[in-house]
PDB file as gemmi writes it, atoms N, CA and C in Angstrom:
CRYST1    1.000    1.000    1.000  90.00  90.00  90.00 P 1                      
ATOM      1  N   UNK A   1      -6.198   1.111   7.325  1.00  0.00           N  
ATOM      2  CA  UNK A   1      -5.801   2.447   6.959  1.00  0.00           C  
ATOM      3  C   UNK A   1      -6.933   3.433   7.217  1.00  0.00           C  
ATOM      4  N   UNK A   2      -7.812   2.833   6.910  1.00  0.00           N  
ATOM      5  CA  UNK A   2      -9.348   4.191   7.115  1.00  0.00           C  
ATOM      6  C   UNK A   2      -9.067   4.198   8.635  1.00  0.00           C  
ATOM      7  N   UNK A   3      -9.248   3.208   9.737  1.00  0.00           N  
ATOM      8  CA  UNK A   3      -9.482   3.146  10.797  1.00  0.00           C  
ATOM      9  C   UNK A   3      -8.259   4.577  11.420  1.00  0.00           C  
ATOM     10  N   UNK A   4      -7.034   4.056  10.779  1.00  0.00           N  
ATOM     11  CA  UNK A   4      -5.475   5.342  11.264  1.00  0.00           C  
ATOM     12  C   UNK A   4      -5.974   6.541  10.776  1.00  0.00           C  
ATOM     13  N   UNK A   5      -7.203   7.365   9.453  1.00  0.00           N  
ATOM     14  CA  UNK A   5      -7.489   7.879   9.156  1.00  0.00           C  
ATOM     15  C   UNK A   5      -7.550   8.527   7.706  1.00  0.00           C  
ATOM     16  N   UNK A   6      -7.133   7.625   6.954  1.00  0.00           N  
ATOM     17  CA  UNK A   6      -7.232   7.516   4.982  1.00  0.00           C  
ATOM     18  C   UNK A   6      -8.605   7.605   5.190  1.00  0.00           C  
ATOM     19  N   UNK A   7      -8.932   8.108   3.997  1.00  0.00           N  
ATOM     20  CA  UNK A   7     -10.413   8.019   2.825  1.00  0.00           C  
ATOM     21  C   UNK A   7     -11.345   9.050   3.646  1.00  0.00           C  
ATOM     22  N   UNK A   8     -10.871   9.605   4.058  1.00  0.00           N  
ATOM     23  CA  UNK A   8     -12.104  10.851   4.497  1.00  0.00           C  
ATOM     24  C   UNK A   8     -11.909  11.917   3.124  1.00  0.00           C  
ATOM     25  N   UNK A   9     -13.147  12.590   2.574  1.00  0.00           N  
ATOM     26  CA  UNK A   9     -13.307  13.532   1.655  1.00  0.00           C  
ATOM     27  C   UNK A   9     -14.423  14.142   1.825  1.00  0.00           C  
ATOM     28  N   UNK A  10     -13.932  15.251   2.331  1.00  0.00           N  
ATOM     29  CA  UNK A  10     -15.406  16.174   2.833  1.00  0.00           C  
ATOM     30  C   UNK A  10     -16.271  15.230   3.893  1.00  0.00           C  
ATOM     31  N   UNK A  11     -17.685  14.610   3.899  1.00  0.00           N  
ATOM     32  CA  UNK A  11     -18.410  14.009   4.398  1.00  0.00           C  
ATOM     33  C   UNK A  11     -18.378  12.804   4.102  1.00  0.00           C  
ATOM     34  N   UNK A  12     -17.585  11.970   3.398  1.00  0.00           N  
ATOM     35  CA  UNK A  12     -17.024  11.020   2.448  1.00  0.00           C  
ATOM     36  C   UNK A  12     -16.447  10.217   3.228  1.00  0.00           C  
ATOM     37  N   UNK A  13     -16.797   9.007   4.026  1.00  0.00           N  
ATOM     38  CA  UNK A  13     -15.380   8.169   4.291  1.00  0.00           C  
ATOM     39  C   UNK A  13     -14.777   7.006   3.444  1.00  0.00           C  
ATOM     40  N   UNK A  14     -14.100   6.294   4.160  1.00  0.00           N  
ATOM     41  CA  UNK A  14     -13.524   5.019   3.139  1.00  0.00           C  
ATOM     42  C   UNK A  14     -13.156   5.324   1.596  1.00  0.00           C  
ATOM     43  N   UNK A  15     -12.736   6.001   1.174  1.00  0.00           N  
ATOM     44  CA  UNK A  15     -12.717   6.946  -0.380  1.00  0.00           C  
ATOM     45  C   UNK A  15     -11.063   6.357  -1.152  1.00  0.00           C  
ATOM     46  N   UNK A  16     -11.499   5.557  -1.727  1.00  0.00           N  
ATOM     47  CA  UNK A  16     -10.312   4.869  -2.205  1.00  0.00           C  
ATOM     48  C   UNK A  16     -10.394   4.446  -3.511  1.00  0.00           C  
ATOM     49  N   UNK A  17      -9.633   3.940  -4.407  1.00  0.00           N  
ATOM     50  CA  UNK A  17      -9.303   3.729  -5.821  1.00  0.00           C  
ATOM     51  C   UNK A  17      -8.431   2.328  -5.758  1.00  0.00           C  
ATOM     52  N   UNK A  18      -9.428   1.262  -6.519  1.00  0.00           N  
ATOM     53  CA  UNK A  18      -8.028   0.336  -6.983  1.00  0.00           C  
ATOM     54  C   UNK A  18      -7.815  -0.094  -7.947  1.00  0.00           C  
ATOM     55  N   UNK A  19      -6.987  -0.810  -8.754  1.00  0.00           N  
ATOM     56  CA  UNK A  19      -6.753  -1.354 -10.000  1.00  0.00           C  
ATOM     57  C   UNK A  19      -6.139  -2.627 -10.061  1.00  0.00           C  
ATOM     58  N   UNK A  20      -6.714  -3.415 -10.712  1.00  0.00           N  
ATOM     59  CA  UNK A  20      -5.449  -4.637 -10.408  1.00  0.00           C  
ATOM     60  C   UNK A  20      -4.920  -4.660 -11.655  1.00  0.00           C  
ATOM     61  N   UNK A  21      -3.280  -5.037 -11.208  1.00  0.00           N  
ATOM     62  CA  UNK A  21      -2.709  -5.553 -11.770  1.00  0.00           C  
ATOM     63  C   UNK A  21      -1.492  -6.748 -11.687  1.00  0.00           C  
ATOM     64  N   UNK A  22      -0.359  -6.591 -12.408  1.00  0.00           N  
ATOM     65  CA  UNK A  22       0.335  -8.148 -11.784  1.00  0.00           C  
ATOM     66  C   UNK A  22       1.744  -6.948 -11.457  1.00  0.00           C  
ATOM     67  N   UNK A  23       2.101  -7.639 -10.215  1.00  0.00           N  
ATOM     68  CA  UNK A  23       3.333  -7.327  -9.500  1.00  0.00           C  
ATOM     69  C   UNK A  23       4.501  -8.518  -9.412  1.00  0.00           C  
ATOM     70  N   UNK A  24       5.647  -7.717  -9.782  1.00  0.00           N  
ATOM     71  CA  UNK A  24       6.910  -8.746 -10.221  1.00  0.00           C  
ATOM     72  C   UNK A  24       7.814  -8.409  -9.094  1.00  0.00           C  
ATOM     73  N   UNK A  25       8.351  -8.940  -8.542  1.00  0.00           N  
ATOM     74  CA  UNK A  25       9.737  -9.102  -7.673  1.00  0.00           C  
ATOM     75  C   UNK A  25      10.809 -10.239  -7.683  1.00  0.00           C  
ATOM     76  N   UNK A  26      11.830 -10.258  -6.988  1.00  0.00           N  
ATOM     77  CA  UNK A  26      12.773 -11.317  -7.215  1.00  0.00           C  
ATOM     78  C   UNK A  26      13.567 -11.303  -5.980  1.00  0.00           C  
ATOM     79  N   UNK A  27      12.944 -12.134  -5.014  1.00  0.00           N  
ATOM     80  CA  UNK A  27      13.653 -12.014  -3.721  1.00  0.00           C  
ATOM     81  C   UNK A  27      15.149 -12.391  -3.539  1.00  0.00           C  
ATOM     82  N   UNK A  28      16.004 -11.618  -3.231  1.00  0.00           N  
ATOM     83  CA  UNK A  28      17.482 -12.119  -2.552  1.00  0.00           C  
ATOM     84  C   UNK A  28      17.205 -13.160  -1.788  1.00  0.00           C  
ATOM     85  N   UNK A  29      18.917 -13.728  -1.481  1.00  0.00           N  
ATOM     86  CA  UNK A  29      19.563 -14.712  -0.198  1.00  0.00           C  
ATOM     87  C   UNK A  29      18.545 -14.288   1.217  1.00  0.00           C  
ATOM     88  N   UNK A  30      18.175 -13.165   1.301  1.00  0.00           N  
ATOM     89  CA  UNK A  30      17.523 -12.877   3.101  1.00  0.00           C  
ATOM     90  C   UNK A  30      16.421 -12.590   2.776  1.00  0.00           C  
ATOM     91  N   UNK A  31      15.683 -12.946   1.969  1.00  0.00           N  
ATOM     92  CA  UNK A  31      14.018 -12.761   1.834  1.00  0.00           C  
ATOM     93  C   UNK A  31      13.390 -13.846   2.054  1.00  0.00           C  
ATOM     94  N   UNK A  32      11.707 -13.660   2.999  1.00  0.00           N  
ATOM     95  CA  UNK A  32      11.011 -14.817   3.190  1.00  0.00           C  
ATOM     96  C   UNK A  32       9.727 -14.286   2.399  1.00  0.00           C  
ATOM     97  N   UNK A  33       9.759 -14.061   0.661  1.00  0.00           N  
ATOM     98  CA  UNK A  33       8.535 -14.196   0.345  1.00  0.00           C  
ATOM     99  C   UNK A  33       7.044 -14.784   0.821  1.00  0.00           C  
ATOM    100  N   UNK A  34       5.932 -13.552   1.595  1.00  0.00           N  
ATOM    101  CA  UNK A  34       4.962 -14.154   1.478  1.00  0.00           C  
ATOM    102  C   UNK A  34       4.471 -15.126   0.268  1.00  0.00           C  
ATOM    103  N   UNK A  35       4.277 -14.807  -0.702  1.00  0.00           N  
ATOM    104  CA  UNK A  35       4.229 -15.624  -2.069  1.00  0.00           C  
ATOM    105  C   UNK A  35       5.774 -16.268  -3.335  1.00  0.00           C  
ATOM    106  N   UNK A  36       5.340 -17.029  -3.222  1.00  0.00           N  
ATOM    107  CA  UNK A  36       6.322 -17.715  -4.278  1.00  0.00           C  
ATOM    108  C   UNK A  36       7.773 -17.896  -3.598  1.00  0.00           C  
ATOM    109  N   UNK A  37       8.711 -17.558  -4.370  1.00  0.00           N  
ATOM    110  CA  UNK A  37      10.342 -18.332  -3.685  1.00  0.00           C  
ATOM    111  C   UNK A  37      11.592 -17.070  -3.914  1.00  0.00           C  
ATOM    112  N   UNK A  38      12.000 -17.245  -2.724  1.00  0.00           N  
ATOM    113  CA  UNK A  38      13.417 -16.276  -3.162  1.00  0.00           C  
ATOM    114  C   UNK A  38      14.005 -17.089  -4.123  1.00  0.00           C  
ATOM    115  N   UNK A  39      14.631 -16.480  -5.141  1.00  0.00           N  
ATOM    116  CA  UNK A  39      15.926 -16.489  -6.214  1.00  0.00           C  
ATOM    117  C   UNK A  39      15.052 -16.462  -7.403  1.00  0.00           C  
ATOM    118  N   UNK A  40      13.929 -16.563  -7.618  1.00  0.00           N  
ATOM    119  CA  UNK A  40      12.882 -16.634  -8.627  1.00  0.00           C  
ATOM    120  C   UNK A  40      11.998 -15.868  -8.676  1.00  0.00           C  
ATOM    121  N   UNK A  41      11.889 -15.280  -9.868  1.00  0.00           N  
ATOM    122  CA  UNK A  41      11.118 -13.917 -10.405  1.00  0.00           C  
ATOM    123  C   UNK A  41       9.668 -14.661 -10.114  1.00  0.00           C  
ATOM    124  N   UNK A  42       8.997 -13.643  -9.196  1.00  0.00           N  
ATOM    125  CA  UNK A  42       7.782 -14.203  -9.535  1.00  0.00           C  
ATOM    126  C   UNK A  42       6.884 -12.881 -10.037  1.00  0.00           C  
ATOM    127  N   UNK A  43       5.497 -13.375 -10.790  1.00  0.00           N  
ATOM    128  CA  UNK A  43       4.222 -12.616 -11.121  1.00  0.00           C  
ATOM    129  C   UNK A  43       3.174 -12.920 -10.554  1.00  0.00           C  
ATOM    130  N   UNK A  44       2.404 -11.983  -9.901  1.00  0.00           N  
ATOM    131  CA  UNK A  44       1.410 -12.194  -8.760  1.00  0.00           C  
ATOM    132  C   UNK A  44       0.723 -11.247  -8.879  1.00  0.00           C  
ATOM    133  N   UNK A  45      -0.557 -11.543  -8.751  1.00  0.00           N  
ATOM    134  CA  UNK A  45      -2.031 -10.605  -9.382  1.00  0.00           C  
ATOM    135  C   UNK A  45      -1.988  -9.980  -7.676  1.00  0.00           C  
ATOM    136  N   UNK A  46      -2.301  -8.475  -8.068  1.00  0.00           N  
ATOM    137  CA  UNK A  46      -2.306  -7.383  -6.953  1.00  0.00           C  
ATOM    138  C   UNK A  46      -2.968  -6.544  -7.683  1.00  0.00           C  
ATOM    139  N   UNK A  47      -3.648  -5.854  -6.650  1.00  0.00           N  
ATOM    140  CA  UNK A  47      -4.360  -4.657  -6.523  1.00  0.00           C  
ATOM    141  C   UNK A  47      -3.699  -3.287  -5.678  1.00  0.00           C  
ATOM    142  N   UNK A  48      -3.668  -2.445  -6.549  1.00  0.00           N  
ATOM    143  CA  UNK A  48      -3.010  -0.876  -6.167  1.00  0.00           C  
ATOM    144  C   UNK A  48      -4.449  -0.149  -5.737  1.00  0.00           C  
ATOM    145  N   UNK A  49      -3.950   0.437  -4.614  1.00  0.00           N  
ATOM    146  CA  UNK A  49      -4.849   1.093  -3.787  1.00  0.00           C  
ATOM    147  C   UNK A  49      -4.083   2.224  -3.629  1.00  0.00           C  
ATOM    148  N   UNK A  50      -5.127   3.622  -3.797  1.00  0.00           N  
ATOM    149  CA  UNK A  50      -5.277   4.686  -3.864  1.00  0.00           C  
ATOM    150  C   UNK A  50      -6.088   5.564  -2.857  1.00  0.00           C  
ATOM    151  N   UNK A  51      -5.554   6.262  -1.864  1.00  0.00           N  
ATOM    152  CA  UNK A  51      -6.696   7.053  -1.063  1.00  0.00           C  
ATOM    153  C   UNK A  51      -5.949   8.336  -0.866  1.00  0.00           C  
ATOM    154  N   UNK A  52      -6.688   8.890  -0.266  1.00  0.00           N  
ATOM    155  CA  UNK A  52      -6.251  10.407   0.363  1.00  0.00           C  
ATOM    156  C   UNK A  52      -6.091  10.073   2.026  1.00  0.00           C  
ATOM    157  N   UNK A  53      -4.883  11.112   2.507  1.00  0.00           N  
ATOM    158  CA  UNK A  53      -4.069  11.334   3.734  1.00  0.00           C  
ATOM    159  C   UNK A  53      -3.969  12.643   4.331  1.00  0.00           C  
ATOM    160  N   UNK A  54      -4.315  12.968   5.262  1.00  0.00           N  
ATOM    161  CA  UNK A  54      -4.287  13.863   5.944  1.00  0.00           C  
ATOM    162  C   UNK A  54      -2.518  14.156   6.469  1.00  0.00           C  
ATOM    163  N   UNK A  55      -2.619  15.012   6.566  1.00  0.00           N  
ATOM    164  CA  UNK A  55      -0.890  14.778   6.530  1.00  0.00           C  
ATOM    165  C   UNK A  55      -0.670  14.309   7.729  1.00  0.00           C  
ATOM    166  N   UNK A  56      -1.015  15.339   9.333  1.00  0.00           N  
ATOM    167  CA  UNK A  56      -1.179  14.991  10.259  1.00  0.00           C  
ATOM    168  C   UNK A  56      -1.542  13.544  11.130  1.00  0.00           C  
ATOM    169  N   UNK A  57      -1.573  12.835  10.017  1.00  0.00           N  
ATOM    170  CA  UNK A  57      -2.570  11.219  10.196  1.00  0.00           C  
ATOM    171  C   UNK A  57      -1.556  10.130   8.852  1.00  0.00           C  
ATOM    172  N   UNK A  58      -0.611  10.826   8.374  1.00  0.00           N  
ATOM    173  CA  UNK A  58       0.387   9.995   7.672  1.00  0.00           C  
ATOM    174  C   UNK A  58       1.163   8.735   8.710  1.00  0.00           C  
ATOM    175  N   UNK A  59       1.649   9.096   9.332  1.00  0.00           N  
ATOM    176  CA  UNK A  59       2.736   8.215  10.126  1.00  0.00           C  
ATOM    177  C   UNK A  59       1.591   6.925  10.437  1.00  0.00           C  
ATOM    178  N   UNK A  60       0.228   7.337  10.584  1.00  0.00           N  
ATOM    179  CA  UNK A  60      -0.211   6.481  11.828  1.00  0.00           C  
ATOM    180  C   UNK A  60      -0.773   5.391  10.640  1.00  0.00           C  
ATOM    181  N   UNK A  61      -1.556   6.216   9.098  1.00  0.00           N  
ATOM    182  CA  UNK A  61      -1.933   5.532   7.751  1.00  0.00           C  
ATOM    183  C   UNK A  61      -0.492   4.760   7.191  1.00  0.00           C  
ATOM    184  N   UNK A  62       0.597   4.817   7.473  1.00  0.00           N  
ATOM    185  CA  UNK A  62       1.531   4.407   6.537  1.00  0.00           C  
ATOM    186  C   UNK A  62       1.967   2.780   7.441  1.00  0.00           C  
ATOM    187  N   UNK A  63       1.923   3.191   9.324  1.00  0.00           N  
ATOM    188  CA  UNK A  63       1.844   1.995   9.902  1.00  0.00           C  
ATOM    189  C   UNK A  63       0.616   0.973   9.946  1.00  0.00           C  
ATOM    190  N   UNK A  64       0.102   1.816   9.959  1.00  0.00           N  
ATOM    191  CA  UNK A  64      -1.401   0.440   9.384  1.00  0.00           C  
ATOM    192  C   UNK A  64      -1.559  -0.046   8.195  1.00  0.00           C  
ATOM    193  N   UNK A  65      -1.007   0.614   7.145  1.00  0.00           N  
ATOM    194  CA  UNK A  65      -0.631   0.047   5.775  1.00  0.00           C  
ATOM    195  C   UNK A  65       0.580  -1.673   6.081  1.00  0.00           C  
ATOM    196  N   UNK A  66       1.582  -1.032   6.943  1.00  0.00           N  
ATOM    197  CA  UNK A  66       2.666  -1.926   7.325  1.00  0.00           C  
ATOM    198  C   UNK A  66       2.196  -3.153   7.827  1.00  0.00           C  
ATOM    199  N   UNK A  67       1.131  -2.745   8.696  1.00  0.00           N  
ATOM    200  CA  UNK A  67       0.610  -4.010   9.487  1.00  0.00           C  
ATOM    201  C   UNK A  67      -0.102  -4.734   9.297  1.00  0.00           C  
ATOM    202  N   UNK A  68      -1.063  -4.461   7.996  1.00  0.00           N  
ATOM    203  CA  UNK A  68      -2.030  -5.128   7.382  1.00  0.00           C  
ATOM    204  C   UNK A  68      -1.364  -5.790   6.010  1.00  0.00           C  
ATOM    205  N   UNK A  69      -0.652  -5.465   5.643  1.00  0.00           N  
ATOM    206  CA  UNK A  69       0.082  -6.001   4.108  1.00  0.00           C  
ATOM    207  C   UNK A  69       0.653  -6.826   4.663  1.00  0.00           C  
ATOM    208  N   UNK A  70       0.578  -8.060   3.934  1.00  0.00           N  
ATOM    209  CA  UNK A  70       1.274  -9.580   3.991  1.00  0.00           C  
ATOM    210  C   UNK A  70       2.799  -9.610   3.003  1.00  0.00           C  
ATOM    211  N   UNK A  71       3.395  -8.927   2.691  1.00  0.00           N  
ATOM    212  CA  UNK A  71       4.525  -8.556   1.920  1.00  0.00           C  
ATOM    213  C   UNK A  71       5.562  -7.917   3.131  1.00  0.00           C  
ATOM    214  N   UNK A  72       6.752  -8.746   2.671  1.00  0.00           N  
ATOM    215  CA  UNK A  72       7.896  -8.062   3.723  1.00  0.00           C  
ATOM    216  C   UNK A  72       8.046  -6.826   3.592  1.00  0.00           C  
ATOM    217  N   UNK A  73       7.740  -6.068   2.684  1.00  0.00           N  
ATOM    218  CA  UNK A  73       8.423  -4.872   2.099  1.00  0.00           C  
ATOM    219  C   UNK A  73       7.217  -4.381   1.282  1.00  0.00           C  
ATOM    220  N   UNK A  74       6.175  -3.561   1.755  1.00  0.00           N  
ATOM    221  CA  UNK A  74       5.196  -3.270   0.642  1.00  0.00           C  
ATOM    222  C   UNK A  74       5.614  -2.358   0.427  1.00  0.00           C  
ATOM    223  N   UNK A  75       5.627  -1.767  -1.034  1.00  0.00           N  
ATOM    224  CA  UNK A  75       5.690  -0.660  -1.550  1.00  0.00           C  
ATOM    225  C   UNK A  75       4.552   0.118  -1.677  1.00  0.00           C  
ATOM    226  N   UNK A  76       4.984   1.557  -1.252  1.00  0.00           N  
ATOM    227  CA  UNK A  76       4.150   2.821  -1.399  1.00  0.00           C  
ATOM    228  C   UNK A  76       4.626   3.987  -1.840  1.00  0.00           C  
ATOM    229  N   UNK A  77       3.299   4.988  -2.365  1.00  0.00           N  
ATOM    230  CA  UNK A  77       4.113   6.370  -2.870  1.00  0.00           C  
ATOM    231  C   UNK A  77       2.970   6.956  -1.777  1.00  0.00           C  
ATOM    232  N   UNK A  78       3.917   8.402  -1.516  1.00  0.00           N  
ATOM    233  CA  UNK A  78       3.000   9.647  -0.620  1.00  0.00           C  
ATOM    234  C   UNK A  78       3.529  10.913  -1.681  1.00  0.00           C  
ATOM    235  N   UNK A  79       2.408  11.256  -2.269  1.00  0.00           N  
ATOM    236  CA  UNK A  79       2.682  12.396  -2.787  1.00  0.00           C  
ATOM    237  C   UNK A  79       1.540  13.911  -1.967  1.00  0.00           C  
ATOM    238  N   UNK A  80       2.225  14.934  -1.999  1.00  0.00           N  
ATOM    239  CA  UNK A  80       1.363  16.434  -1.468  1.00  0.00           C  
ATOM    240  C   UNK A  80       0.372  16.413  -2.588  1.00  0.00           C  
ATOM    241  N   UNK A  81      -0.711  16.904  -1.921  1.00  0.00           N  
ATOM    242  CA  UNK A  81      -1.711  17.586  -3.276  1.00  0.00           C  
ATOM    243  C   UNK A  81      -1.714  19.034  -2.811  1.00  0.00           C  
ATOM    244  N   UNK A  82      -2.231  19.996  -3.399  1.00  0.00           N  
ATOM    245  CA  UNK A  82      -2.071  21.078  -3.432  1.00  0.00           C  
ATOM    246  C   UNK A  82      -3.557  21.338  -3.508  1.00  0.00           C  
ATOM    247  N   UNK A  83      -4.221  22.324  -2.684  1.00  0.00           N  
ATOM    248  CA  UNK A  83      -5.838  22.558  -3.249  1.00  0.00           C  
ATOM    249  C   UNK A  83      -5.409  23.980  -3.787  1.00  0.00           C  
ATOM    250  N   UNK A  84      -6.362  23.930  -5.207  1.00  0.00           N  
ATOM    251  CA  UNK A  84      -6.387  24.800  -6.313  1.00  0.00           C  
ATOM    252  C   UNK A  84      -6.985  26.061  -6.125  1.00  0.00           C  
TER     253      UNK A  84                                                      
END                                                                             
C-alpha cells in the first residue's frame, strides 16, 4: 500500500496505525477460507490497519491492499477527511 501511495504526511512516509484484535466470519457453501473452514464460525487474531490516502492514489492503494491480503474478501473502510 505505501509503495501504490498510503502513509505519506507532510514529509512523513509509511504513516500508519494498528490495533489488534480478533476477527469473526462464517464462510458459506462457495468460500475457500484462507484460515479455518467454511460452515464454521471462526476467531482469528488480526490486526486493523489505519493510514491516510490521497484520493488521486485510492484505486491504485485499495488494489494493493487486494493483492497483498491473504483473505478472499478483505474488508475495508475509505472515509474523506476534511482539512480544518
Amino acid at each position: 500500500m505505501f509503495r501504490a501511495g498510503a502513509g505519506r504526511i507532510g514529509d512523513y512516509e509509511r504513516c500508519s496505525w494498528f490495533a489488534a484484535g480478533t476477527g469473526t466470519f462464517l464462510g458459506g457453501a462457495a468460500t475457500a477460507p484462507a484460515v479455518g473452514e467454511r460452515g464454521k464460525e471462526e476467531h482469528v487474531a488480526e490486526l486493523r490497519v489505519e493510514t491516510v490516502v490521497p484520493a488521486d492514489r485510492l484505486e491504485e492503494v485499495v488494489a494493493a491492499l487486494c493483492a497483498a491480503h491473504p483473505y478472499e474478501e478483505p474488508a475495508y473502510d475509505v472515509y474523506s477527511l476534511l482539512d480544518a
